[in-house]
C-alpha positions as CSV (number, residue, x, y, z in Angstrom):
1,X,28.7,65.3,-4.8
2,X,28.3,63.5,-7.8
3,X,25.3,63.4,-10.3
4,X,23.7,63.0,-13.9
5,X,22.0,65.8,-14.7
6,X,18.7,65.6,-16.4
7,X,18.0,67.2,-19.8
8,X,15.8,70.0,-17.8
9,X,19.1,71.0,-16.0
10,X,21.4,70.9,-18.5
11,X,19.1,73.3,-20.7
12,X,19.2,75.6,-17.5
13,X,23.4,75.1,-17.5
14,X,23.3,76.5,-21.4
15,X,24.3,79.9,-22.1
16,X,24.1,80.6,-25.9
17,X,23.8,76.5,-26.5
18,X,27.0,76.1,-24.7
19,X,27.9,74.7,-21.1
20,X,30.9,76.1,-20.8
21,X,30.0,79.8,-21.8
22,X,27.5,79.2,-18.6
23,X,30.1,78.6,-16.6
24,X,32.5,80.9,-17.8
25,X,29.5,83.8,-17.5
26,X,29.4,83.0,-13.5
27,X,32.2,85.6,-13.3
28,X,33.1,88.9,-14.6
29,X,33.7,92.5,-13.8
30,X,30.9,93.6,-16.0
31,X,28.6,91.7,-13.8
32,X,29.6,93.7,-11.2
33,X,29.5,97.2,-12.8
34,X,25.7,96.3,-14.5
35,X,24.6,95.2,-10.7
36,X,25.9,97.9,-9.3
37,X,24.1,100.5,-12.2
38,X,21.0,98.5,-11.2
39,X,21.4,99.4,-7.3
40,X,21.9,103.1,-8.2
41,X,18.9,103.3,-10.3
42,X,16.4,101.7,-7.4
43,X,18.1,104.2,-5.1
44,X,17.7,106.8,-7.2
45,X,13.8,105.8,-8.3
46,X,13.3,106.0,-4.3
47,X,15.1,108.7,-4.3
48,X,13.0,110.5,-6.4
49,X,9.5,109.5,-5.5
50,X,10.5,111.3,-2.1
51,X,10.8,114.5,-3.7
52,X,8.3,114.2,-5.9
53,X,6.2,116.6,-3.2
54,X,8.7,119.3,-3.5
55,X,7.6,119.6,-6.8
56,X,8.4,118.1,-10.3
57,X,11.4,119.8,-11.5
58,X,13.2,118.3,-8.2
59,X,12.5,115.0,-8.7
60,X,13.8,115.4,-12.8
61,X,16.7,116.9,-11.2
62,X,17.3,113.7,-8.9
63,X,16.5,111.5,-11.8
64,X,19.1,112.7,-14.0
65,X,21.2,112.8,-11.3
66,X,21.1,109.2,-10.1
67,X,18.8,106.8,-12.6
68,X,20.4,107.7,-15.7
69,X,24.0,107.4,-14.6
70,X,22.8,103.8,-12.8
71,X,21.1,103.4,-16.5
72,X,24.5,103.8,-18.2
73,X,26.9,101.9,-16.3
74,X,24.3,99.0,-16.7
75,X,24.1,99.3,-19.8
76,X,28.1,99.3,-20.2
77,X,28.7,96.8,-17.6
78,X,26.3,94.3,-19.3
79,X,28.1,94.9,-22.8
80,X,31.5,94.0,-21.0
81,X,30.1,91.5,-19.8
82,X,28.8,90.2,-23.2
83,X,32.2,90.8,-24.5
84,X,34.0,88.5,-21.7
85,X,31.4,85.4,-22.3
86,X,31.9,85.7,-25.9
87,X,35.7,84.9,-25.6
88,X,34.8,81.9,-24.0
89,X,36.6,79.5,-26.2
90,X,40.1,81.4,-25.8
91,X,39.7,81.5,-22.3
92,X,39.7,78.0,-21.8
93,X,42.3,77.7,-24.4
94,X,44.9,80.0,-22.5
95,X,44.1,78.7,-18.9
96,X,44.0,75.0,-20.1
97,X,47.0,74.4,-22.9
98,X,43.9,72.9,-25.1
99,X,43.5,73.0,-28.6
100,X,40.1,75.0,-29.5
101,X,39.1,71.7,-31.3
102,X,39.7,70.2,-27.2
103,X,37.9,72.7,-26.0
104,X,34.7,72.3,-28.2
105,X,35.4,68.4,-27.9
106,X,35.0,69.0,-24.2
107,X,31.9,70.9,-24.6
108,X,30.1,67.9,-26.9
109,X,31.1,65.8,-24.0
110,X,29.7,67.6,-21.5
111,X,26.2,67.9,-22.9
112,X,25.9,64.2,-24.0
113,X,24.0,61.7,-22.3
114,X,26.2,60.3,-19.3
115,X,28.4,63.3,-18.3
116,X,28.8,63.8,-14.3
117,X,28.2,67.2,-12.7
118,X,30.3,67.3,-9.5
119,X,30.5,69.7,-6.7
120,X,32.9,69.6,-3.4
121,X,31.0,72.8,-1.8
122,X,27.2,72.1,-0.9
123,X,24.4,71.1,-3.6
124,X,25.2,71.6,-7.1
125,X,21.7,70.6,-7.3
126,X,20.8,74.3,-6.2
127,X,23.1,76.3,-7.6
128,X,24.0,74.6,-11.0
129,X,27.1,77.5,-11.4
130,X,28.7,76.0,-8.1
131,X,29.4,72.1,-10.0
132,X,32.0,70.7,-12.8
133,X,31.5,68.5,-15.4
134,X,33.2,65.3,-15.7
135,X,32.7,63.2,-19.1
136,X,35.1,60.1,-20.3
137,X,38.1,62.6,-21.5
138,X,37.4,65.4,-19.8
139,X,37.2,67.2,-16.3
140,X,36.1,70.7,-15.7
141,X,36.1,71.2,-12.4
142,X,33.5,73.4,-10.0
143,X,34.5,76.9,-9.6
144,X,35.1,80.1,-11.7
145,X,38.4,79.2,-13.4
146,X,37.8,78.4,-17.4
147,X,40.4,74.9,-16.6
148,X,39.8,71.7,-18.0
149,X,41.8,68.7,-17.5
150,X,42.3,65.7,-19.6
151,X,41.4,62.6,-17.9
152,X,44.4,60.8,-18.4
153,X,46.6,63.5,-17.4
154,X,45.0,63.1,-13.8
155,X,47.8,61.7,-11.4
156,X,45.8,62.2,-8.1
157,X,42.6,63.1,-6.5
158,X,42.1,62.7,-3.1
159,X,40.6,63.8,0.2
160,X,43.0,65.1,3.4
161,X,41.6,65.8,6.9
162,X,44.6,67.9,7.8
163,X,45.9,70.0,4.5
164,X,48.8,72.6,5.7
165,X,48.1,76.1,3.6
166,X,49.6,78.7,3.0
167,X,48.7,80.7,5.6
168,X,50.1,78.2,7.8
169,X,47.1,76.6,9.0
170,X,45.5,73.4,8.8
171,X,42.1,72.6,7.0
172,X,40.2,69.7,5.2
173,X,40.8,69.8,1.4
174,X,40.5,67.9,-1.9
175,X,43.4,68.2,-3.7
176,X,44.2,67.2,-7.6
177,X,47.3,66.7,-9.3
178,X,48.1,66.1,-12.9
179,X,51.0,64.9,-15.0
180,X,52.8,68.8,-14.7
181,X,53.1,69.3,-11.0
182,X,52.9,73.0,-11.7
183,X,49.0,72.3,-12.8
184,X,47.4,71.1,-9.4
185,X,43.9,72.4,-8.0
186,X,42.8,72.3,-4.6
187,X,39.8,72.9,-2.1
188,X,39.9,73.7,1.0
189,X,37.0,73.5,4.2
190,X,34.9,71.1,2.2
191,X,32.9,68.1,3.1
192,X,34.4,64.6,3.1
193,X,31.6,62.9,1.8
194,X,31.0,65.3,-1.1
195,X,34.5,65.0,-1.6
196,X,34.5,61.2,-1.6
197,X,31.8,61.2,-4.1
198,X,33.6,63.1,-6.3
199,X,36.8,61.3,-6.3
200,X,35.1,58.1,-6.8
201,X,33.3,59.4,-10.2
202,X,37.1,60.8,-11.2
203,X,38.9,57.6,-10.3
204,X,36.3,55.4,-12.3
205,X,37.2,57.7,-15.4
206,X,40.8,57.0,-14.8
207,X,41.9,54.5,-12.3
208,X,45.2,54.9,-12.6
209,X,45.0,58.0,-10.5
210,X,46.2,58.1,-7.0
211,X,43.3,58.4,-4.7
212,X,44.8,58.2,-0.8
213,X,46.8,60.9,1.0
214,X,48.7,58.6,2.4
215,X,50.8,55.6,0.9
216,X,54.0,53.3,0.8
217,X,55.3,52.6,-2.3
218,X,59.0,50.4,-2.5
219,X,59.2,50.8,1.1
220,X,58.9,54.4,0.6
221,X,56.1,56.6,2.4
222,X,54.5,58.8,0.5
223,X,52.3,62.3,2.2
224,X,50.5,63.0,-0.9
225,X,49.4,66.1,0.4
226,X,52.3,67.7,1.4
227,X,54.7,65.8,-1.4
228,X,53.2,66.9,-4.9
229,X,56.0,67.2,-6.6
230,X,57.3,63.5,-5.2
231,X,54.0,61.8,-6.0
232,X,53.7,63.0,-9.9
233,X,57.3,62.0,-10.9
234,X,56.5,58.8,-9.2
235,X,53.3,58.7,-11.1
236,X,55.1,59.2,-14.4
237,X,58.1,57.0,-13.5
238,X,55.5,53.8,-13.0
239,X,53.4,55.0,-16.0
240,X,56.5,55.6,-18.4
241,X,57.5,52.0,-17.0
242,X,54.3,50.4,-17.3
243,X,54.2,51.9,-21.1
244,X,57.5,50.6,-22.3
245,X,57.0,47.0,-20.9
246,X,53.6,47.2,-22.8
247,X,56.0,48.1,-26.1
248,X,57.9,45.3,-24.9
249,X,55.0,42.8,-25.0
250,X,56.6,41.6,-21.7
């Protein structure tokens, strides 16, 4: 899925001003811990209106035993939390190799007019935490790790019907690779046209990139899927080629 969201969205996609905080803030222990304070203090609010008949020193009793502990690990799961989405910036810093002026480049990008919001896994248009952002130097793509790619250091980005895993099964999947075959993402049991959109808004950003699973190249077949390593050194050997005959001015 690809799309340009509207100003109306993007203000919804803002946490603190910043797209990228949003996203980072759609996972987290402390999210957990604060949700789970908040279940203990219903129960125990339910809890305590049952009692309530048996008299009021019972139902104190149950309150203290179960609302304010529910109260308290709220209160400290939602201050880990705030601590986590604060260090935003050094997250995507350490998971990316960028700069912190990349990362805050990234971020202008992503809120100006023409950025993409993409999504392999149903409609970003619903949940606005499932999609990536895609602008003219940089991809972030859907999902909960703080990564962001250059564009140009996209080698591939394509769609396979029959993706070996690790497991040793077989499954649909979108699969990127970039310039460092060690940094490669991938998608599994998503939807081919979803995935196509996608691709199509990458490759238009970069057209260099590879964009078939399959492909012959001097006589030479290439699985994309199942050959990473193969397919980014011959992406860099034709690039590196196709750079020193530009220096050539032949």
């Amino acid at each position: 899925m690809r799309m340009i969201p509207n100003e109306a969205q993007k203000t919804k996609m803002k946490k603190d001003g910043s797209i990228l905080k949003y996203l980072y803030g759609a996972a987290g222990i402390g999210k957990g811990i604060a949700a789970g304070g908040i279940t203990l203090m219903v129960c125990g609010a339910a809890l305590t209106a049952l009692v309530i008949p048996a008299g009021m020193t019972q139902a104190l009793v149950m309150a203290g035993a179960v609302i304010l502990p529910g109260a308290l690990l709220t209160i400290f799961g939602s201050a880990k939390q705030k601590k986590r989405d604060d260090n935003w910036v050094k997250a995507y810093m350490e998971a990316s190799g960028l700069s912190e002026e990349e990362v805050l480049q990234a971020e202008a990008e992503f809120q100006a007019p023409g950025a993409i919001l993409l999504g392999f896994y149903g409609s970003s248009k619903k949940d606005l935490r499932q999609g990536g952002f895609l602008s003219a130097h940089y991809l972030k793509l859907p999902g909960i790790s703080p990564m962001i790619y250059r564009v140009e250091d996209l080698v591939a980005c394509f769609f396979s019907e029959k993706y070996l895993c690790q497991d040793g099964g077989y499954a649909k999947a979108a699969l990127i690779y970039t310039k460092d075959p060690d940094k490669y993402s991938e998608y599994v049991d998503v939807s081919e046209k979803r995935c196509q959109d996608a691709i199509q808004a990458i490759a238009e950003a970069n057209p260099s990139i590879i964009t078939s699973p399959y492909f012959i190249y001097e006589d030479q077949k290439y699985d994309a899927a199942q050959q990473r390593q193969e397919v980014v050194a011959l992406h860099n050997r034709v690039m590196a080629q196709a750079a020193a005959e530009a220096g050539d001015g032949t």
